[in-house]
C-alpha positions in Angstrom: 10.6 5.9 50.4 8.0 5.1 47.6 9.2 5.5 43.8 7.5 7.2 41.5 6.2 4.6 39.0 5.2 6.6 35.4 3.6 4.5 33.1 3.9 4.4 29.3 1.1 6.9 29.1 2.4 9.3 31.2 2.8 13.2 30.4 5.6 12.9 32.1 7.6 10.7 29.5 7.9 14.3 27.1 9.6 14.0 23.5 8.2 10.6 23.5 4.5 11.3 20.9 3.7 8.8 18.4 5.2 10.1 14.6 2.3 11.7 12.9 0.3 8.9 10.2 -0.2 10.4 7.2 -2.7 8.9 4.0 -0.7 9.3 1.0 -3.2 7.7 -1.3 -4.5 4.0 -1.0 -1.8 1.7 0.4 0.7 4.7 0.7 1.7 6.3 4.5 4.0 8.4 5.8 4.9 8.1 9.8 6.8 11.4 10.6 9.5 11.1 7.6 9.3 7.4 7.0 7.3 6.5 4.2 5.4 2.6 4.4 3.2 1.0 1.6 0.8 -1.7 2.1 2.5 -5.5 1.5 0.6 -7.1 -1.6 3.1 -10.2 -0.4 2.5 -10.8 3.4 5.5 -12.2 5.5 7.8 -11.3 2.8 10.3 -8.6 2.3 12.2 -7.9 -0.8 15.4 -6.5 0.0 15.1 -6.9 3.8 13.4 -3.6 4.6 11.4 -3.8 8.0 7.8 -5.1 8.0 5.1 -4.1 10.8 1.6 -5.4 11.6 -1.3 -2.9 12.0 -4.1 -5.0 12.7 -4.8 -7.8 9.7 -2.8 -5.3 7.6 1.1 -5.0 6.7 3.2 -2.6 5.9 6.6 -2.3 4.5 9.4 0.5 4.7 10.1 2.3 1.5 13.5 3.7 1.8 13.9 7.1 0.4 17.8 6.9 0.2 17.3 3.7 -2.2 14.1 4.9 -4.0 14.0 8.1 -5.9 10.5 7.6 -5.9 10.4 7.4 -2.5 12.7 10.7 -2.4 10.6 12.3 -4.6 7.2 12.0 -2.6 9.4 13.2 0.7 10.8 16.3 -1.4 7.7 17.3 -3.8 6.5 20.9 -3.4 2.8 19.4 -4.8 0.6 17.2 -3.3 2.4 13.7 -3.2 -0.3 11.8 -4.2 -0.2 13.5 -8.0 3.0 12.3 -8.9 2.2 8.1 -7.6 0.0 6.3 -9.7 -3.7 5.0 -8.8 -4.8 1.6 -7.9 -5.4 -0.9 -11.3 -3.5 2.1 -13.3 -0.8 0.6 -16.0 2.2 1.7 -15.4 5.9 1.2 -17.5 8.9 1.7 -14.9 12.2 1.6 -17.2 15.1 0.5 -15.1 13.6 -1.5 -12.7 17.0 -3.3 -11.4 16.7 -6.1 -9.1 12.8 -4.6 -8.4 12.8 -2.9 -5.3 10.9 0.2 -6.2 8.9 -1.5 -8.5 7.5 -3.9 -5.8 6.4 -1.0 -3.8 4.6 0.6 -6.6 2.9 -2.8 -7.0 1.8 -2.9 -3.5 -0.6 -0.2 -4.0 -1.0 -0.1 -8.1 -1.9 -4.1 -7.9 -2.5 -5.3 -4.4 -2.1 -8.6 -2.9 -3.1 -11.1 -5.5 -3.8 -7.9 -7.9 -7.1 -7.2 -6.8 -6.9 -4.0 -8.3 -6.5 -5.4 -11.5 -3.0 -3.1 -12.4 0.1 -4.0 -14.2 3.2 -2.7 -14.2 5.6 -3.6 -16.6 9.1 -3.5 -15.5 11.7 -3.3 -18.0 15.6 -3.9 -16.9 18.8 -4.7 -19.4 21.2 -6.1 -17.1 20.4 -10.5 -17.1 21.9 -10.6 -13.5 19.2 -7.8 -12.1 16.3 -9.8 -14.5 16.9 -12.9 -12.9 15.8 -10.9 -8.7 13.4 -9.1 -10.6 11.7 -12.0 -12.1 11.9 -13.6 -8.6 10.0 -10.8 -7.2 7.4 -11.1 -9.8 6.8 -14.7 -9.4 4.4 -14.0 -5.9 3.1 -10.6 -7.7 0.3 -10.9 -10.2 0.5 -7.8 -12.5 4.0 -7.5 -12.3 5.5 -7.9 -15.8 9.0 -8.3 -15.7 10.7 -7.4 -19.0 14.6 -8.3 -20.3 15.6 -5.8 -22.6 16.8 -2.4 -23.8 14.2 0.3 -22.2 15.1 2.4 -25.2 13.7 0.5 -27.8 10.1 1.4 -27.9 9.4 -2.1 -30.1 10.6 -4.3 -26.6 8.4 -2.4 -24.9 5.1 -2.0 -26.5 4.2 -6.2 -26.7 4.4 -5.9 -22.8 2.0 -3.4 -22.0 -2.2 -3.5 -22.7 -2.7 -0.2 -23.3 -1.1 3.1 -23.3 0.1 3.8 -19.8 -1.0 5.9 -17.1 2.3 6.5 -15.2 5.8 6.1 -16.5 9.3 6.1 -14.6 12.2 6.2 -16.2 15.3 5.7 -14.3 18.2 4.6 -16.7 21.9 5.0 -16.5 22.4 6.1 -20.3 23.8 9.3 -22.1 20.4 10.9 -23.5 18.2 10.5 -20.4 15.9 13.4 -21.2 16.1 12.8 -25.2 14.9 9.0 -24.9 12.5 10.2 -21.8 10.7 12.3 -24.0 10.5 9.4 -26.9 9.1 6.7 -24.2 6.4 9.2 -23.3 5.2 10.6 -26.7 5.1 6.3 -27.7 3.5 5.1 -24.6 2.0 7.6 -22.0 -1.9 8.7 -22.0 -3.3 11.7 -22.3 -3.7 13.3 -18.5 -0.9 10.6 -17.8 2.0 11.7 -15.5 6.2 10.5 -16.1 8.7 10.9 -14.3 12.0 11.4 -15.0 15.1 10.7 -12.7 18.0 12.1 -13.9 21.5 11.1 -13.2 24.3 13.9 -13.8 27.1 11.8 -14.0 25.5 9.5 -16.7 24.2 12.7 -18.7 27.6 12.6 -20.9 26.0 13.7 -23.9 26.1 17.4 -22.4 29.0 19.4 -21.2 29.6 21.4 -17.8 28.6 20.3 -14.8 25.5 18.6 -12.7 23.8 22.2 -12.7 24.8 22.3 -16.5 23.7 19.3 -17.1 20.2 19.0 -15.3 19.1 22.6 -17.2 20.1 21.2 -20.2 17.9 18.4 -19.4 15.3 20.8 -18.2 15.1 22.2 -21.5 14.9 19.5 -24.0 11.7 18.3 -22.0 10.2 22.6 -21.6 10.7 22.0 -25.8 8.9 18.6 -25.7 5.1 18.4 -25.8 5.1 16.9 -22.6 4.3 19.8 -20.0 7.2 20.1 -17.0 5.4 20.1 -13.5 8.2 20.1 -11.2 11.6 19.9 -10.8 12.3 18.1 -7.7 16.0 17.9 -5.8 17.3 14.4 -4.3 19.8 15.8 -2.9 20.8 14.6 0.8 18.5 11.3 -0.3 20.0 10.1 -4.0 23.3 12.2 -4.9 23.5 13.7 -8.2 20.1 13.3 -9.1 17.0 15.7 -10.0 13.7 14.2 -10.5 11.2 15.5 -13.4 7.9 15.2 -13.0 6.1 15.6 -16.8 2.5 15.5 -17.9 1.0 15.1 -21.1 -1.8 17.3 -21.8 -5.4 15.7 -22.9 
C-alpha cells in the first residue's frame, strides 16, 4: 500500500500557521508574543538571546521576562509604538545594568554604525555592571555609557546633547517616583515621553503594601507636572513591578 506523503505546505498539517509579524515601529516586531528588534551589531548577541536571519537583515529576541520595556510594549493598553522612542531620538535610560535593554533600544534608536544619528546615554552605579555595559558600547556608536549615581542630575547632564526625548528610569532606590519626577522636569522635552518602572519592594519610603505602595507612587507623579498616561501591570512578566508611562506637556 502507498503512504500518504503531506508536504510542509499541506492543509493537512493544522495548528501548524506561521505566528502573525507585526511592525512595531522601525526596527521593532512582534511574531505572535515574541517581540525581535533589528541587530545594529550583526553576529553578535549580548546576553545570549537568539538571533535569526530574514534576508540581509537580523533580528534579535527581546525578552519580556528580562525587559520591563519589553513587558511593557506586550501589556500596553495604547498603541506600542508611543511609549518606544524614534530613530536618532536622545534618550537617558537610568539603570542600565549590564546593558541589555539598553542595547535593544539602541538597535532601533541608533542603528548599526548609528546611522540614525541617536544616542542613548546609559547611566549605571554599580562598577561591576559598568565594566559589561561599557563592553557593549564599545561596537555601538551612540551608546554613552555612564558610571554614576542616576540621581544626581549634575552626572547626568555633561552626558547628554540636549534635552531628551525619551527617559527610562529603572532604579532600585527608596524614592523611585520622587527622583522620577526630578530626572524629568531636569532633562525631558516638551512632547517627550518617561517611563517609570517601579519596584514595590524597593519603594521603602512608603508604608503598606505593593498596591499601597504603587498608588502612592501613582500620586506623587498625578501631582507632578508631568501628565500620567498609563499605568501598565508586569505582572506574570517582571514581579512586583508597575510601569508608568508619563508625558510632559508642550
Amino acid at each position: 500500500m502507498r503512504r500518504l506523503r503531506i508536504s510542509s505546505q499541506s492543509p493537512l498539517r493544522g495548528g501548524c500557521d506561521l505566528p502573525k509579524t507585526t511592525s512595531i515601529c522601525w526596527g521593532v516586531r512582534k511574531e505572535g508574543r515574541t517581540l525581535w528588534t533589528r541587530n545594529a551589531v550583526k553576529g553578535k548577541s549580548v546576553r545570549g538571546e537568539r538571533r535569526k536571519r530574514d534576508g540581509r537583515i537580523e533580528w534579535r529576541r527581546w525578552d519580556p521576562t528580562k525587559s520591563k520595556v519589553a513587558a511593557a510594549i506586550l501589556r500596553t493598553s495604547s498603541e506600542p509604538s508611543s511609549i518606544l522612542p524614534n530613530p536618532g531620538s536622545t534618550c537617558l535610560y537610568l539603570g542600565a545594568s549590564s546593558g541589555g535593554t539598553v542595547s535593544h533600544i539602541h538597535d532601533f534608536v541608533c542603528g548599526a554604525e548609528n546611522h540614525h544619528g541617536g544616542q542613548v546615554v546609559a547611566v549605571e552605579i554599580s562598577p561591576r555592571m559598568s565594566r559589561d555595559l561599557i563592553s557593549v558600547s564599545e561596537s555601538r556608536p551612540g551608546m554613552v555609557p555612564v558610571l554614576g549615581d542616576a540621581r544626581k542630575t549634575q552626572v547626568v547632564a555633561p552626558f547628554i546633547r540636549s534635552k531628551v526625548d525619551w527617559i527610562h528610569q529603572d532604579l532600585s532606590i527608596a524614592d523611585q517616583a520622587e527622583t522620577f519626577v526630578k530626572i524629568a522636569m531636569n532633562f525631558l522635552l516638551p512632547g517627550g515621553v518617561g517611563l517609570l518602572s517601579l519596584k514595590a519592594a524597593s519603594e521603602r519610603s512608603s508604608e503598606g503594601d505593593d498596591s499601597a505602595r504603587f498608588h502612592n507612587a501613582e500620586i506623587i507623579l498625578q501631582n507632578s507636572k508631568l501628565s500620567l498616561l498609563e499605568r501598565i501591570e508586569l505582572r506574570g512578566l517582571e514581579e512586583q513591578h508597575v510601569l508608568f508611562v508619563c508625558g510632559l506637556s508642550l
